[in-house]
Biopython code that builds the backbone (N, CA, C, O; Angstrom):
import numpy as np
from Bio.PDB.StructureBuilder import StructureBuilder

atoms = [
    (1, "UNK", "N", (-129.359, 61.088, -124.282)),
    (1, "UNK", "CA", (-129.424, 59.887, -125.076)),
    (1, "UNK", "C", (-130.360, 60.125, -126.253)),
    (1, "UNK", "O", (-131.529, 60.464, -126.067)),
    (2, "UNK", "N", (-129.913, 59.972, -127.297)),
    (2, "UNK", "CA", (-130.802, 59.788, -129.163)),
    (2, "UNK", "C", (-131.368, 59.083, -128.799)),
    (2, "UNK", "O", (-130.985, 58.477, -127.798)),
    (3, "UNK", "N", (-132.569, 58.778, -129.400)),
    (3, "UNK", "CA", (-133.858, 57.804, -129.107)),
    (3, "UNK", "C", (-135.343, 58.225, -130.010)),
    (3, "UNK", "O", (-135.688, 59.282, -130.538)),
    (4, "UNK", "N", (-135.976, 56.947, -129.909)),
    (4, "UNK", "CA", (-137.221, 57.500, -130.533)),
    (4, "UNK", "C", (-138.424, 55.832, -130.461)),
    (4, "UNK", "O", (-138.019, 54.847, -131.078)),
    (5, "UNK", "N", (-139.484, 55.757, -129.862)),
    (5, "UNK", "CA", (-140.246, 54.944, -129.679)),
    (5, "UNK", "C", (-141.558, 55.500, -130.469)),
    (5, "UNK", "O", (-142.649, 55.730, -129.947)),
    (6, "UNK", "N", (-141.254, 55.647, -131.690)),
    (6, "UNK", "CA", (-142.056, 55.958, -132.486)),
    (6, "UNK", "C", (-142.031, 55.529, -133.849)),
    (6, "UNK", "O", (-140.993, 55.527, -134.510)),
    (7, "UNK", "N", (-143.586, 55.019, -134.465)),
    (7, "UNK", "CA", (-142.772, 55.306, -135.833)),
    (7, "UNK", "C", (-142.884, 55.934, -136.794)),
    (7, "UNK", "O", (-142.624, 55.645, -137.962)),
    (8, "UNK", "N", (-143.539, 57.425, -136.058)),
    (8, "UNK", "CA", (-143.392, 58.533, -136.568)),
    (8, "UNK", "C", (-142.124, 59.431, -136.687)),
    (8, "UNK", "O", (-141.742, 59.683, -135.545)),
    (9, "UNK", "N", (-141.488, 59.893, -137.429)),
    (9, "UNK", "CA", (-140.340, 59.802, -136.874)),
    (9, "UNK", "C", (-140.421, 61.728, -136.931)),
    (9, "UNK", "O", (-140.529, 62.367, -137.978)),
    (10, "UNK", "N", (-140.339, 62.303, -135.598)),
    (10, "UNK", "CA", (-140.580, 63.473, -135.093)),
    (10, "UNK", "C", (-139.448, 64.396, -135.583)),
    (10, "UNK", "O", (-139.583, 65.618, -135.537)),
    (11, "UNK", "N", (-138.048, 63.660, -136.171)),
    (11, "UNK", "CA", (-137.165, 64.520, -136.281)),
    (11, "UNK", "C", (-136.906, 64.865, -137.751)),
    (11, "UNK", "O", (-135.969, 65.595, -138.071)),
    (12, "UNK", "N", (-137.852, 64.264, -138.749)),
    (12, "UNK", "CA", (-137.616, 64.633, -140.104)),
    (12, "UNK", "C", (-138.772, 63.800, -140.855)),
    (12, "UNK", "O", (-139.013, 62.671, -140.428)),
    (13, "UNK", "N", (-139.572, 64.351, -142.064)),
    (13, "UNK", "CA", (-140.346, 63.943, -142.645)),
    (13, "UNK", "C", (-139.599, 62.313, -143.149)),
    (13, "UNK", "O", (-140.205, 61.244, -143.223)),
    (14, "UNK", "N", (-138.222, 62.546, -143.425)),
    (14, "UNK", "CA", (-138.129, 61.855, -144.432)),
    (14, "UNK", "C", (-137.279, 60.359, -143.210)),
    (14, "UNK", "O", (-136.800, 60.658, -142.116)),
    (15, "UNK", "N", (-137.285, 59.256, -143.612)),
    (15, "UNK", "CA", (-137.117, 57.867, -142.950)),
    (15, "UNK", "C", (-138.336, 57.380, -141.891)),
    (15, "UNK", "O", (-139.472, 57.853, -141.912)),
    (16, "UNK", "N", (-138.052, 56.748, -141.327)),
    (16, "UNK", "CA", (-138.636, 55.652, -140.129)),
    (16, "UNK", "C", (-138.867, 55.899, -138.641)),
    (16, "UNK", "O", (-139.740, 55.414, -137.922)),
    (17, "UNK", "N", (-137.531, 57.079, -138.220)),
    (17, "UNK", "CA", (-136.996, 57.338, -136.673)),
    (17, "UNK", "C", (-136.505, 55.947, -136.340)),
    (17, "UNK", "O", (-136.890, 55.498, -135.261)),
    (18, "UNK", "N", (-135.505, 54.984, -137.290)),
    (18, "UNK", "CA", (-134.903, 53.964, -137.412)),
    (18, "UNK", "C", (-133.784, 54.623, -136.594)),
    (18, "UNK", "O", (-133.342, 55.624, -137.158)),
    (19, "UNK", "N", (-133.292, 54.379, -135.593)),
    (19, "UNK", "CA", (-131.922, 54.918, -134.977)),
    (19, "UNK", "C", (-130.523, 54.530, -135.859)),
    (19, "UNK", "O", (-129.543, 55.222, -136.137)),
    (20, "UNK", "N", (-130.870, 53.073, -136.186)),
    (20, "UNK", "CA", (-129.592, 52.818, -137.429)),
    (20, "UNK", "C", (-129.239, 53.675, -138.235)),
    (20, "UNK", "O", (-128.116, 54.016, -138.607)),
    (21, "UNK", "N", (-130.627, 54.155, -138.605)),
    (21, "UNK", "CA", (-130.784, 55.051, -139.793)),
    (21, "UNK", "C", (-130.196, 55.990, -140.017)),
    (21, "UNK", "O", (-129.477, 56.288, -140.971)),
    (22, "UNK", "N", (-130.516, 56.586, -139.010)),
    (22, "UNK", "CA", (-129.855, 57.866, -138.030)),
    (22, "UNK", "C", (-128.057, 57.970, -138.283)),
    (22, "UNK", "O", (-127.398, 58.884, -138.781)),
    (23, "UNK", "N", (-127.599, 56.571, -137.688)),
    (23, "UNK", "CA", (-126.679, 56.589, -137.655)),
    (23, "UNK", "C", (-125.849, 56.662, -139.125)),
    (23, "UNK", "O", (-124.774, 57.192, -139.405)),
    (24, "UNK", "N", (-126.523, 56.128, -139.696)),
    (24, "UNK", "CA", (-125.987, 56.046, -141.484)),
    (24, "UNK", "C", (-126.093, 57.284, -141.804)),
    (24, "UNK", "O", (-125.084, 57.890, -142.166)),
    (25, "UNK", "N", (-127.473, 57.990, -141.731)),
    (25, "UNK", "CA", (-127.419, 59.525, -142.337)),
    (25, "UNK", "C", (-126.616, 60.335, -141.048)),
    (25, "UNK", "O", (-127.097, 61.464, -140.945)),
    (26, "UNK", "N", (-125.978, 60.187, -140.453)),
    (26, "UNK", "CA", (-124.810, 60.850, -139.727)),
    (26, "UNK", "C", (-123.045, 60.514, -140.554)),
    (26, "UNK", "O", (-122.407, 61.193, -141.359)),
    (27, "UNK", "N", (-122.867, 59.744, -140.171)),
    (27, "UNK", "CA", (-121.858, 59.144, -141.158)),
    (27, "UNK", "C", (-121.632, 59.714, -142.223)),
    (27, "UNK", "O", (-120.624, 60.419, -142.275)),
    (28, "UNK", "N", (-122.586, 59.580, -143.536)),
    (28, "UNK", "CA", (-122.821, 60.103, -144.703)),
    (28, "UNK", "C", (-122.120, 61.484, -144.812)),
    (28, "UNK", "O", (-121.203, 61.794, -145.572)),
    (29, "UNK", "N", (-123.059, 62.613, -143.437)),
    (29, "UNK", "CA", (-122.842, 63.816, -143.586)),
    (29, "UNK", "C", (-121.096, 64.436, -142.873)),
    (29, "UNK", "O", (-120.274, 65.194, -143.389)),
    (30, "UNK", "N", (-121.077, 63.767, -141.632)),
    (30, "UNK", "CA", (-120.576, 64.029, -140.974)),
    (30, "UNK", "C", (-118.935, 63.358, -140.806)),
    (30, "UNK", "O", (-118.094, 63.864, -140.063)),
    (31, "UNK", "N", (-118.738, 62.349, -141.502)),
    (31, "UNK", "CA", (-117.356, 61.934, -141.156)),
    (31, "UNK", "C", (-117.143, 61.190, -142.458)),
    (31, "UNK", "O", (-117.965, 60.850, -143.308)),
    (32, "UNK", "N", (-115.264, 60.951, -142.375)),
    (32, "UNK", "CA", (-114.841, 60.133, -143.086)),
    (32, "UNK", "C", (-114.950, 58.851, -143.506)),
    (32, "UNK", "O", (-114.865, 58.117, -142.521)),
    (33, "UNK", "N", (-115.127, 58.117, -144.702)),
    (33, "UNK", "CA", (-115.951, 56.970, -144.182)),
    (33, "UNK", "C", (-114.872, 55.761, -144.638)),
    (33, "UNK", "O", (-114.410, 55.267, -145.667)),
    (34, "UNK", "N", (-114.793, 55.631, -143.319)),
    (34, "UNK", "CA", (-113.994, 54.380, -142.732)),
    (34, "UNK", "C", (-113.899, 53.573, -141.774)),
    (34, "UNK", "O", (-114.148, 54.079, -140.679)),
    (35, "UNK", "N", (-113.585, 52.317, -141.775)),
    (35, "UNK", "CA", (-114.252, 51.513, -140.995)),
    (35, "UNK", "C", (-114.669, 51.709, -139.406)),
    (35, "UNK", "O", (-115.618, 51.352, -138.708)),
    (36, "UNK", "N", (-113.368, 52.519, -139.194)),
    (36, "UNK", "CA", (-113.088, 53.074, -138.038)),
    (36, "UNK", "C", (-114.671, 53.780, -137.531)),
    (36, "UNK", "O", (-115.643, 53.287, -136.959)),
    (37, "UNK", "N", (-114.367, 55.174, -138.058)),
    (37, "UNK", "CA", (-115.358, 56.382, -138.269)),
    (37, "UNK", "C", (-116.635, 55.572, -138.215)),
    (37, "UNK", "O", (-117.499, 56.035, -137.471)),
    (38, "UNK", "N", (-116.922, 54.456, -138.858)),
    (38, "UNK", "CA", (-117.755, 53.822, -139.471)),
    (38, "UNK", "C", (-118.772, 53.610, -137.789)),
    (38, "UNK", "O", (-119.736, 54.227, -137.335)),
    (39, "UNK", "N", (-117.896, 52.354, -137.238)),
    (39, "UNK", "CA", (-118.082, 52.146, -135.989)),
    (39, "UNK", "C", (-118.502, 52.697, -135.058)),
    (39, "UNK", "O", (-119.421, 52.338, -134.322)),
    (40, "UNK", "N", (-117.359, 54.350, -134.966)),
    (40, "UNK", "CA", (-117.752, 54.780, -133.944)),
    (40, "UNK", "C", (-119.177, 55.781, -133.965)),
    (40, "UNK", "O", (-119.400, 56.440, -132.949)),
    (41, "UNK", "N", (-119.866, 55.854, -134.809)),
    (41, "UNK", "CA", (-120.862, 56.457, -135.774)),
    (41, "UNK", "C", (-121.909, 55.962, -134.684)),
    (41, "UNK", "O", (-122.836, 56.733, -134.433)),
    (42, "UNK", "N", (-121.846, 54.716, -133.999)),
    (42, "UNK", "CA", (-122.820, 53.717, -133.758)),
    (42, "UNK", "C", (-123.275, 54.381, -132.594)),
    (42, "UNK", "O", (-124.439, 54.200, -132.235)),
    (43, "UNK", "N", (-122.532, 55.114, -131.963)),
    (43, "UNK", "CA", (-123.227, 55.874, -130.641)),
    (43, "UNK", "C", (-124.351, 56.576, -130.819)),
    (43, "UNK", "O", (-125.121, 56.724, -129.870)),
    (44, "UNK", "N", (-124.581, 57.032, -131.866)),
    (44, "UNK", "CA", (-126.166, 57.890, -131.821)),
    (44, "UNK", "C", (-127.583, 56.567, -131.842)),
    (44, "UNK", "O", (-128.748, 56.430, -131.468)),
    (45, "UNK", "N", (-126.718, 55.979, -132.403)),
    (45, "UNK", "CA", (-128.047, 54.551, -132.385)),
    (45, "UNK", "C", (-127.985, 53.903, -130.851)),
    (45, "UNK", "O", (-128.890, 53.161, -130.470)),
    (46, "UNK", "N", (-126.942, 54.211, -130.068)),
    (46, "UNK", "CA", (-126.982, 53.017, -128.882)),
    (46, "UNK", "C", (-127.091, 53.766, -127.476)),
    (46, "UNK", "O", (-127.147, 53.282, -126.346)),
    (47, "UNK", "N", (-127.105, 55.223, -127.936)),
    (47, "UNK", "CA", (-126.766, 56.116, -126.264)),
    (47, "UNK", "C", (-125.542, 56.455, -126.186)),
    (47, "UNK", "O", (-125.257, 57.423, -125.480)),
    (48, "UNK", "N", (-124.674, 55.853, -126.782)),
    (48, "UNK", "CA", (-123.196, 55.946, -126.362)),
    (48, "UNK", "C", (-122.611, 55.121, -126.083)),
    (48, "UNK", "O", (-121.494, 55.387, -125.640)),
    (49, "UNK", "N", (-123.095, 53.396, -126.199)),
    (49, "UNK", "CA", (-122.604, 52.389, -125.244)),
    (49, "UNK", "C", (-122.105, 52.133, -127.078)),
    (49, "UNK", "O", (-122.772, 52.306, -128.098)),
    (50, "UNK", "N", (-120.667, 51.663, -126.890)),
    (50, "UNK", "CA", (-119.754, 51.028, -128.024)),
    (50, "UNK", "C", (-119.560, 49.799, -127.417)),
    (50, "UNK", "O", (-119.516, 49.641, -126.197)),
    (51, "UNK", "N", (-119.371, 48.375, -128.768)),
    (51, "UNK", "CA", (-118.921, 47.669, -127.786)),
    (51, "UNK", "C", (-116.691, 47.907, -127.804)),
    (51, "UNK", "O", (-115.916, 47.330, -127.042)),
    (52, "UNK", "N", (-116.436, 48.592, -128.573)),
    (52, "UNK", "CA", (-114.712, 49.293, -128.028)),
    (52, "UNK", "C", (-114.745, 50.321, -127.878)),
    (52, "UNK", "O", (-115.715, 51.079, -127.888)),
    (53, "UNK", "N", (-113.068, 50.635, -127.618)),
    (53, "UNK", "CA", (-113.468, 52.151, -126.858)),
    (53, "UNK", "C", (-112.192, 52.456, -128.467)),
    (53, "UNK", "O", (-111.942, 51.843, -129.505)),
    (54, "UNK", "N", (-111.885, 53.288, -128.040)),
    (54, "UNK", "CA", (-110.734, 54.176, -129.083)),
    (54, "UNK", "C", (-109.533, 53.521, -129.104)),
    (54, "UNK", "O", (-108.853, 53.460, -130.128)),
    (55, "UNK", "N", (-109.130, 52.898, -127.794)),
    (55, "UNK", "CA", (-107.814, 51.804, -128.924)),
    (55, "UNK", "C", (-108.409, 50.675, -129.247)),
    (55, "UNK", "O", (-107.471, 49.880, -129.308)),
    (56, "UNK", "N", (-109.292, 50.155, -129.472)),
    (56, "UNK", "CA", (-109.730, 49.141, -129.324)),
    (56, "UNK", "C", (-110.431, 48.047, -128.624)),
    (56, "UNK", "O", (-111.092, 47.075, -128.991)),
    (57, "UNK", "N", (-110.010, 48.605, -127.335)),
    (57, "UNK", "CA", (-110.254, 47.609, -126.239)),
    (57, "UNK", "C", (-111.732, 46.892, -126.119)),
    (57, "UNK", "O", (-112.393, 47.700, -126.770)),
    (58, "UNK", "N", (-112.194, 46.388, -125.908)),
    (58, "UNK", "CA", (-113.752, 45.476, -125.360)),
    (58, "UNK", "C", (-114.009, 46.245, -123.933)),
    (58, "UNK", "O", (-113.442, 46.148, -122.845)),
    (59, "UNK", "N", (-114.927, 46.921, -124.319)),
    (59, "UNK", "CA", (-115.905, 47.972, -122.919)),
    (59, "UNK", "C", (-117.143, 47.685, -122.977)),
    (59, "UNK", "O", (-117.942, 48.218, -122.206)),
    (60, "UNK", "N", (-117.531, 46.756, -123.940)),
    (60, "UNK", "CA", (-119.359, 46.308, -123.723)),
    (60, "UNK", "C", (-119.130, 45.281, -124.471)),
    (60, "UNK", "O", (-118.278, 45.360, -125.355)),
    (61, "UNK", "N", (-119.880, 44.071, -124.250)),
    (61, "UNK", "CA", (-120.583, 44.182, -122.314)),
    (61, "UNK", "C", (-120.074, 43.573, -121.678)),
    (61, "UNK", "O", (-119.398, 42.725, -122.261)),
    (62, "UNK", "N", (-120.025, 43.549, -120.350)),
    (62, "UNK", "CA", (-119.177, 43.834, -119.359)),
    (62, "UNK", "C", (-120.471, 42.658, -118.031)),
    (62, "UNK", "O", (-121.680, 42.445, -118.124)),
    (63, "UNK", "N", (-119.627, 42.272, -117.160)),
    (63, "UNK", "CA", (-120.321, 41.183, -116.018)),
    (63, "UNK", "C", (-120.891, 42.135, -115.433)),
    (63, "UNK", "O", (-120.269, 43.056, -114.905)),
    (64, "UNK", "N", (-122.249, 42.027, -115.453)),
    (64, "UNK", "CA", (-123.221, 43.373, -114.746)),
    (64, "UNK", "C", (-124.091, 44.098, -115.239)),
    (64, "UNK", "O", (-125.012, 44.587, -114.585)),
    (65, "UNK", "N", (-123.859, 44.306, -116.799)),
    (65, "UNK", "CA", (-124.544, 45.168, -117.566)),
    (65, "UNK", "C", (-126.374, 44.788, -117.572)),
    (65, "UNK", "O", (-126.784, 43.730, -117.094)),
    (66, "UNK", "N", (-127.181, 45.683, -118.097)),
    (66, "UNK", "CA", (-128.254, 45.539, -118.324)),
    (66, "UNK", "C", (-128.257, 44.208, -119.954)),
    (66, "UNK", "O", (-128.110, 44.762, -121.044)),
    (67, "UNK", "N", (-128.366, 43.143, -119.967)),
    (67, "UNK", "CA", (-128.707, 42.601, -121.194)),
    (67, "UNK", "C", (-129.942, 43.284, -122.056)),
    (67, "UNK", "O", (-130.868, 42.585, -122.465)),
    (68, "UNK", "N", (-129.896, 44.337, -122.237)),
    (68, "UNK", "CA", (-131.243, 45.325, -123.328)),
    (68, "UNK", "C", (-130.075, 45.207, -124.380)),
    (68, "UNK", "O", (-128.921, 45.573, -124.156)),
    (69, "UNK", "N", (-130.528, 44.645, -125.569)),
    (69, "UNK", "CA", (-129.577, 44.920, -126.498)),
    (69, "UNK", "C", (-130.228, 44.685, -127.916)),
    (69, "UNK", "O", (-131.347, 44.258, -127.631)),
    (70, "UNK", "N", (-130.128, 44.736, -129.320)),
    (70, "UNK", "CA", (-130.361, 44.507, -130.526)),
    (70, "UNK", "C", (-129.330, 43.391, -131.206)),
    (70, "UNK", "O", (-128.112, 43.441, -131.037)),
    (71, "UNK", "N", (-129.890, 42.545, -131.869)),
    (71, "UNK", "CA", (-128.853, 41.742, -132.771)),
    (71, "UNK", "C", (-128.843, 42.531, -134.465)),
    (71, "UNK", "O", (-129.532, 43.441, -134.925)),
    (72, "UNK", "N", (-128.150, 42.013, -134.838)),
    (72, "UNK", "CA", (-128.196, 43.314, -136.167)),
    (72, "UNK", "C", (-127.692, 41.830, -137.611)),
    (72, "UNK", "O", (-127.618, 40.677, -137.186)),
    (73, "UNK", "N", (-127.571, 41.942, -138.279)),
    (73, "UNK", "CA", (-127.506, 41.067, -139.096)),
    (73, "UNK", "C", (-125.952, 41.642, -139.729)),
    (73, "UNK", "O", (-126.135, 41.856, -140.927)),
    (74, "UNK", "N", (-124.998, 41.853, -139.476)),
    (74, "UNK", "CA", (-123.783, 42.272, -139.799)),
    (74, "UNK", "C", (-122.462, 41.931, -138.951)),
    (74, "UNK", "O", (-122.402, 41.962, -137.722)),
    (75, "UNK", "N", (-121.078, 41.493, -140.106)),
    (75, "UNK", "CA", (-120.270, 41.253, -139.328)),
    (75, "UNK", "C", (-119.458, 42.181, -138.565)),
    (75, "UNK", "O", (-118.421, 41.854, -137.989)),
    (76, "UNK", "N", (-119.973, 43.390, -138.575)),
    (76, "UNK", "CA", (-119.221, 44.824, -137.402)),
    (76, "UNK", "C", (-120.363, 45.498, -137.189)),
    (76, "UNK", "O", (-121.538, 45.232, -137.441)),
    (77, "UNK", "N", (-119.634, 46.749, -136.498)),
    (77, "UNK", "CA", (-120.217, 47.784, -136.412)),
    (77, "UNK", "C", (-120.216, 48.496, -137.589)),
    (77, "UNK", "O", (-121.171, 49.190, -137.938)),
    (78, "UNK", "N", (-119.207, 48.367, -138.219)),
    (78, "UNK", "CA", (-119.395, 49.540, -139.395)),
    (78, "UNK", "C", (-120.286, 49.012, -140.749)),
    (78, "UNK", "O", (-120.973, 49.588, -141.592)),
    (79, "UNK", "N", (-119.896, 47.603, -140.492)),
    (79, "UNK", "CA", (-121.224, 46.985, -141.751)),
    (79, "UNK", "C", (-122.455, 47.514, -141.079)),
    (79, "UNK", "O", (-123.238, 47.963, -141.916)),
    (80, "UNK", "N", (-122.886, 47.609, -139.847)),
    (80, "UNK", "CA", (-124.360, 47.495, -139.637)),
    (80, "UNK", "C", (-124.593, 49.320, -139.561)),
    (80, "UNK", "O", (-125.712, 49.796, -139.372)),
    (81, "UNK", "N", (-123.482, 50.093, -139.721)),
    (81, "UNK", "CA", (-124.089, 51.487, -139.713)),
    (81, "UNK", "C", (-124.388, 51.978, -141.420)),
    (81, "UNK", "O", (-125.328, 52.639, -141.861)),
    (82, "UNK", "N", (-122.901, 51.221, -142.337)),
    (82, "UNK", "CA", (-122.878, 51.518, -143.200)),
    (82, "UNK", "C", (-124.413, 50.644, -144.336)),
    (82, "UNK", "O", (-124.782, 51.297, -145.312)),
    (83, "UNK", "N", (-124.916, 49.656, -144.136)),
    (83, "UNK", "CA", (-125.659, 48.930, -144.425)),
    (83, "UNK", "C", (-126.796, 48.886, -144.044)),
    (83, "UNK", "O", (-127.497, 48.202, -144.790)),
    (84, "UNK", "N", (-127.556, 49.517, -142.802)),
    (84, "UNK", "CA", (-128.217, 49.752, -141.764)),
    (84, "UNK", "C", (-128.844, 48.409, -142.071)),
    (84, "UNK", "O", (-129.775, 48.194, -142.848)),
    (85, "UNK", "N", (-128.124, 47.478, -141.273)),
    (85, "UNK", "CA", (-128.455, 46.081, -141.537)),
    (85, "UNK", "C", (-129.458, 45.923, -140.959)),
    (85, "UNK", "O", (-129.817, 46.876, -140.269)),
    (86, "UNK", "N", (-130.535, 44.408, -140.983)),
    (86, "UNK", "CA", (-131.509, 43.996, -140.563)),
    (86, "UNK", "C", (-131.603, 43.832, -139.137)),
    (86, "UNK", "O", (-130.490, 43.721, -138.622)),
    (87, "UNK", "N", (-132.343, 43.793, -138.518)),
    (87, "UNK", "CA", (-132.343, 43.610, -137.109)),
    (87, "UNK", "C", (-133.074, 42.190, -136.882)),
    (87, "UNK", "O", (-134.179, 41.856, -137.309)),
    (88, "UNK", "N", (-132.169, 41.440, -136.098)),
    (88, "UNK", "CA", (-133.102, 39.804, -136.137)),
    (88, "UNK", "C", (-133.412, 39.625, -134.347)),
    (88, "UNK", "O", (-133.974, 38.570, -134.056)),
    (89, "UNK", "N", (-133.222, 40.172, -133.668)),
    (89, "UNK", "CA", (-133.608, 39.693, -132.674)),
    (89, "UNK", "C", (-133.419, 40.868, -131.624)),
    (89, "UNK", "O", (-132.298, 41.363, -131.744)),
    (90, "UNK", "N", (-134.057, 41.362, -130.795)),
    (90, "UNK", "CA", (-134.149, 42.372, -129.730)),
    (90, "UNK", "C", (-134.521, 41.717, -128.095)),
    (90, "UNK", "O", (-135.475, 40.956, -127.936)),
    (91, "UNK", "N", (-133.617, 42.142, -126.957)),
    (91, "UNK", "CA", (-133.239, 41.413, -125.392)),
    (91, "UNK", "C", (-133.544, 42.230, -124.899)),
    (91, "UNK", "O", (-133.044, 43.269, -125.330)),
    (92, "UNK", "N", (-134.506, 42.382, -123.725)),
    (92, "UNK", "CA", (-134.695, 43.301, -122.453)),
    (92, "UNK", "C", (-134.513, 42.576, -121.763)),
    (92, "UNK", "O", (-135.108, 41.499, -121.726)),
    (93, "UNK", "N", (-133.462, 43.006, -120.849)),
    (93, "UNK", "CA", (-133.016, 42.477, -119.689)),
    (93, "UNK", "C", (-132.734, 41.322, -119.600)),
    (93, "UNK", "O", (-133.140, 40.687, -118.627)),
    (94, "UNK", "N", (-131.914, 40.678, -120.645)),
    (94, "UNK", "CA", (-131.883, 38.724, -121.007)),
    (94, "UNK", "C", (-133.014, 38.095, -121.634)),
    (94, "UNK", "O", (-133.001, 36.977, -122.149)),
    (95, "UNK", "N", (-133.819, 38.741, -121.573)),
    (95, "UNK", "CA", (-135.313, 37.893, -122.321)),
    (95, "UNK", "C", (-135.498, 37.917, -123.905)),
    (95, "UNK", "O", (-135.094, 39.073, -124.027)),
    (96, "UNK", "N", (-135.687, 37.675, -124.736)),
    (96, "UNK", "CA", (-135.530, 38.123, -126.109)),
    (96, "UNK", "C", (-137.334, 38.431, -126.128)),
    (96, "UNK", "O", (-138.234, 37.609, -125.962)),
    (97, "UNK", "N", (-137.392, 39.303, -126.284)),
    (97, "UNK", "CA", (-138.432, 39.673, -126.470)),
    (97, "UNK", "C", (-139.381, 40.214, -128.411)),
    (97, "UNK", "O", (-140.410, 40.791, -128.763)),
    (98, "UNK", "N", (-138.242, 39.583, -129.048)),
    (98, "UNK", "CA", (-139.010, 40.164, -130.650)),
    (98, "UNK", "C", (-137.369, 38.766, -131.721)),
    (98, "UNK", "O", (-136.160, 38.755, -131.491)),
    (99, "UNK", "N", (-137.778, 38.319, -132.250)),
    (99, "UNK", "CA", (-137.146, 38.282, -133.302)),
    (99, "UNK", "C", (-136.646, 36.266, -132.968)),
    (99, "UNK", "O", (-137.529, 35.519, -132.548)),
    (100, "UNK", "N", (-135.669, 35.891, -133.151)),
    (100, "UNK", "CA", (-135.024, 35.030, -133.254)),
    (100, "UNK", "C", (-133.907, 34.549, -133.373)),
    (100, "UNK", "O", (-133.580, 35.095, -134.427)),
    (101, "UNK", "N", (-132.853, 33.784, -133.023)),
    (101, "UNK", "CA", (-131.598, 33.474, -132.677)),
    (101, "UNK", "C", (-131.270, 32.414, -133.314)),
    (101, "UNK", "O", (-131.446, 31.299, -132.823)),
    (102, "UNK", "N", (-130.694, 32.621, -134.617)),
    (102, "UNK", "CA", (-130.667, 30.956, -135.506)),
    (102, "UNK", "C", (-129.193, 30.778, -134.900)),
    (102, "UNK", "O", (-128.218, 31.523, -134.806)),
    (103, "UNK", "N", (-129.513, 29.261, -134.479)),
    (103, "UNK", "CA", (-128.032, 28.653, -133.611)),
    (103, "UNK", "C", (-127.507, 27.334, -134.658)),
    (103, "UNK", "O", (-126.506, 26.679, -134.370)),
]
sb = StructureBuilder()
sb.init_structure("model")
sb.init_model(0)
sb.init_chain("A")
sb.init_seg("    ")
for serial, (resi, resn, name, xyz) in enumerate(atoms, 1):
    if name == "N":
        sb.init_residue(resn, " ", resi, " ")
    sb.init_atom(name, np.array(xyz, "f"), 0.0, 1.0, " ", f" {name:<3s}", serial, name[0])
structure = sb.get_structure()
């Protein structure tokens, strides 16, 4: 699993060790950029957990899962890799533990 609880960021002078980040300067280098590509980009920021799989389908989240999750300020995945959108609110285990939920 990609990761980094730092905000030094150990793997390059240059950014944050922003995992979004990560994911954008992957993208950039590494694939075609389309919405698709875009999306599936998002695994280096999340471990691997997508919320579709390759046809599409809904595979996260699922009745059971750990609620640890990020809210992101974007209407996809590929806006929030391509945009490395804002982050408004962060959940451990159902609890929101950082940010806010405008309802």
């Amino acid at each position: 699993m990609t990761g980094t609880d730092s905000v030094i960021d150990h793997w390059s002078p240059y950014g944050l060790g922003d995992m979004l980040e990560k994911a954008n300067l992957y993208a950039q280098l590494y694939i075609r950029p389309n919405e698709q590509n875009l999306s599936r980009s998002l695994f280096l920021a999340t471990g691997d957990v997508l919320p579709l799989n390759e046809k599409g389908e809904r595979v996260w989240p699922k009745a059971q899962d750990d609620a640890s999750f990020v809210l992101v300020d974007a209407s996809c995945s590929a806006e929030a890799v391509a945009r490395i959108s804002p982050r408004t609110a962060t959940f451990h285990k159902g609890q929101l533990v950082w940010g806010s939920v405008a309802g």
